[in-house]
N, C-alpha and C positions, 0 to 999 in steps of 0.2 A: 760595276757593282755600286749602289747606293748606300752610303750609312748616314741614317739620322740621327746626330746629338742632340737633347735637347734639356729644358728643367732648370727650375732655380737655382738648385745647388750647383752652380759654376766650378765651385772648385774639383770636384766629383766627374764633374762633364769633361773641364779641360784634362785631367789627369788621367782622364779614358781616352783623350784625344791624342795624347801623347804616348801614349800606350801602346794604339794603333799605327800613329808615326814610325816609333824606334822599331813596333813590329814588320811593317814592308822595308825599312833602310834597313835591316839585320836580313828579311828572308833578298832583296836585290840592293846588293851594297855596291854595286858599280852600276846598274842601270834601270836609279827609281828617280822620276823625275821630278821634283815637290814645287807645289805653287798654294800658295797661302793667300785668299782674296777676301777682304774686309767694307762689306758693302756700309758699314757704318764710319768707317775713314777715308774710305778710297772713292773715286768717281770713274767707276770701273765700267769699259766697253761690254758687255753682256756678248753683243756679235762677236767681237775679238775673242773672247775668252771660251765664246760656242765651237770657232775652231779649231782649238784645242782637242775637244771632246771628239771630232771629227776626224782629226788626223790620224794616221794609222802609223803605230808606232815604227820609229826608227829605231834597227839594230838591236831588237826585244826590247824599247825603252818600256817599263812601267811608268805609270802615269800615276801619283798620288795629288788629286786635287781638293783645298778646304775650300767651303765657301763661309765665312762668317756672317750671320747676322743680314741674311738674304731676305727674311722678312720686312724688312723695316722699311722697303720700298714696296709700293703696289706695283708698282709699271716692272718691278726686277721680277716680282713671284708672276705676273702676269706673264714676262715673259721664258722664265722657266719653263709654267704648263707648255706652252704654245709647243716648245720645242722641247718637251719631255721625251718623244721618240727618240732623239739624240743622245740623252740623256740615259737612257734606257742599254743602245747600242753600242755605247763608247765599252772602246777596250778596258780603261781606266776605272780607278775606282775613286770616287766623289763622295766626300763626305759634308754633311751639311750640318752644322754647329747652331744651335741656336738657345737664348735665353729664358725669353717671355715668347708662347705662344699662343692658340687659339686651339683647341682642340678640331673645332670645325671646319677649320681654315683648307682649303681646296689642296695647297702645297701639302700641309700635314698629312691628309687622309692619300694623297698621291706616292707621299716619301712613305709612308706606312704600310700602303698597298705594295709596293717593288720595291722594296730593301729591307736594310734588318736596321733596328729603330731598339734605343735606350733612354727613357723618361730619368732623371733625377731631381727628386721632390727634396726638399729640407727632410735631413736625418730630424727622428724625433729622439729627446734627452737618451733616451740608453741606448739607443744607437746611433749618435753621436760618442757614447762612453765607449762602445764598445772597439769604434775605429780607433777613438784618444788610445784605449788600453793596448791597441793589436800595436799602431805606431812607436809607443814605444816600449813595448817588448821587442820590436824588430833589432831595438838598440841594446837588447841585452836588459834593460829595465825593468823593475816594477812599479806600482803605483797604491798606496795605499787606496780601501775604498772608498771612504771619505773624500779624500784628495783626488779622487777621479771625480764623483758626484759633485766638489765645489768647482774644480777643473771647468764642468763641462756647463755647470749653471752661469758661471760666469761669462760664458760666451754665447749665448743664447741658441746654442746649434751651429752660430755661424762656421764654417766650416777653414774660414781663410782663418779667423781670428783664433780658432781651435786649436789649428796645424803651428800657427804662430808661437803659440803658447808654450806648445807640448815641444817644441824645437829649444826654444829657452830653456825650459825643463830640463832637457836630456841633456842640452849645453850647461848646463848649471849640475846637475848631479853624476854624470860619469858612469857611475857603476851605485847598484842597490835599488833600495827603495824609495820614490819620491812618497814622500810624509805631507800633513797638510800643514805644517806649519811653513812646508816649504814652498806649496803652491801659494798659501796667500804672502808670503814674501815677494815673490817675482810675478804674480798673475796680476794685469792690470784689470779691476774690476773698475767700470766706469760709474756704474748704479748706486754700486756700494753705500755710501756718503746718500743719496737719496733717498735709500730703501728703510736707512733708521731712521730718518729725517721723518718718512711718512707713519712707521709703527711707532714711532714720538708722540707723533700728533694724535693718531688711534689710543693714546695711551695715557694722553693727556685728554683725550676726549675733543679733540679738536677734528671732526671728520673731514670740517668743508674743506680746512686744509691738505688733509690725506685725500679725499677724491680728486684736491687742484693736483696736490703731485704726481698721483696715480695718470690722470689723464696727461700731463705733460708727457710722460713715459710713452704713452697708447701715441701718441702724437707725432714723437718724437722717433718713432716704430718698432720701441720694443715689445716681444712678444709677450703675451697674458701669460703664458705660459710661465715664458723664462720670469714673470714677477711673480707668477704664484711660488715658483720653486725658492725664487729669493725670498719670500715670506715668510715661508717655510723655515727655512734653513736659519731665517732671522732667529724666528719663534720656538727651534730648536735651539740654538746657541743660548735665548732667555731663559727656556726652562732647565738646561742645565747648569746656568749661573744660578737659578734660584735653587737647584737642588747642592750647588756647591761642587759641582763636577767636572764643570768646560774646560777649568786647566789642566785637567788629566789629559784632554783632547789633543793637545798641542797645536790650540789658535791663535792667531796673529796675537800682540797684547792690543791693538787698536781694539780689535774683535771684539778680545776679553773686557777688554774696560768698556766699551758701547753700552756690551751686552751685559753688564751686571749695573750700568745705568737704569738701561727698560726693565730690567727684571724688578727691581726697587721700587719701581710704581705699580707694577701688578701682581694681583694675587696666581698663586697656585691652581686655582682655580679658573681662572680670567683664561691662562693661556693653554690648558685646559680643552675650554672650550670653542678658543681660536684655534686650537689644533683640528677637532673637530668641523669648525667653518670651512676649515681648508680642503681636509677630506671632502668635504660636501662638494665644495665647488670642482674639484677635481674630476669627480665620479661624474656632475653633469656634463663639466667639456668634454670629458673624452670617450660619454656616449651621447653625443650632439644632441644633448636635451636644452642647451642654451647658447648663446652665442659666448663668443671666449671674451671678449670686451668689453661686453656687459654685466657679464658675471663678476668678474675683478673687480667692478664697480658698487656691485653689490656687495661686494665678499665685506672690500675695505668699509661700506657704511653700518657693516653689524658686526664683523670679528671680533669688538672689542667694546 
């Protein structure tokens, strides 16, 4: 049997990979035999490892084999097709793990054709919220929903940095509900500190400066997204310092004091309208009327 792992989200792929593991070691707990091969570390015999696939098991042995990151060589995928009949016939079951691929790529459409095949793409924000929220109700928790939305903005989707988080969290609260004064207490938001830095400049009128920041971001490879959402979230916290409300919210005091900074330079009206801006750009990325990098770039030269 053939399984194809593949897809950005690593964390998602290895946690399916381990899934399948514990599943053949529980259903043959005395006779599965496991071989782990890392064509990105190892400098591994392909022949060698062909007779493997070959041998006919001893004493009902199951055969569980990964091969990691077999793309990464031509002459390895070359020689996989060559000898995909084998590959095909083996008793065993071969799973094949991989990160960045090709969709058109000859091994892809091969492992797709004879086996059964799982794509993981980057969750997008609410669902990324939605795995954060199941994780930790697993722990008997809940999660205000606020404190899921800045939860999940803060980690841009990433899904290792997500899991990280939300393990803190549960280790820090025990029983109840996590609140948002409690995620921005222990959530390391890296952006944070750059994100007012840039609605600073917007607000002082200083663009050239908020495009330099904004592109450092795009650079540096955080997603449009994950800065639209932090704009957002900026631009909500302002307007509720200017209506006199944020500290009902129970946000950090860093938050609080920022955001009743920027609020002091703009009118009611001002943010408003960048509320509005944001809407706009939103509506075009996420029915591909614009590119997402460009648009951010736009968003920040007239928000404000």
């Amino acid at each position: 049997m053939l399984i194809f792992l593949y897809g950005e989200d690593t964390y998602r792929s290895k946690r399916k990979l381990k899934e399948i593991v514990l599943y053949y070691q529980k259903k043959y707990p005395k006779s599965l035999s496991l071989e782990i091969c890392d064509f990105s570390e190892e400098n591994i015999n392909f022949q060698e490892l062909l007779s493997q696939f070959k041998q006919s098991p001893m004493f009902k042995e199951k055969k569980l084999i990964i091969l990691k990151n077999a793309f990464v060589d031509k002459q390895i995928k070359e020689e996989i097709l060559k000898n995909k009949g084998t590959l095909l016939t083996s008793d065993g079951v071969i799973i094949f793990w991989e990160a960045k691929i090709t969709e058109n790529d000859k091994l892809v459409k091969f492992l797709k054709n004879n086996g059964r095949f799982q794509k993981f793409n980057f969750l997008k924000p609410f669902q990324a919220g939605k795995w954060a929220e199941k994780e930790i109700q697993k722990k008997g928790l809940l999660i205000d929903s606020l404190a899921l939305t800045r939860l999940v903005n803060s980690t841009s989707g990433n899904l290792w940095r997500l899991s990280n988080e939300v393990n803190k969290l549960i280790n820090y609260k025990k029983k109840g509900k996590i609140s948002l004064s409690e995620v921005e207490l222990l959530v390391d938001f890296p952006a944070e500190a750059e994100i007012f830095q840039t609605i600073d400049a917007l607000a002082s009128g200083q663009k050239q400066k908020a495009l330099s920041l904004i592109q450092k971001h795009l650079e540096k490879g955080d997603s449009p997204f994950y800065l639209l959402s932090m704009i957002s979230y900026q631009l909500r916290n302002i307007l509720l310092a200017k209506t006199g409300t944020l500290k009902k919210t129970g946000v950090h005091p860093y938050t609080l004091k920022k955001s009743a900074f920027l609020a002091a330079k703009l009118s009611l009206e001002q943010i408003k309208k960048a509320y509005q801006s944001i809407f706009e750009a939103d509506f075009k990325i996420k029915t591909g009327k614009v590119f997402p990098e460009e648009e951010i770039k736009v968003l920040a030269a007239k928000i404000l």
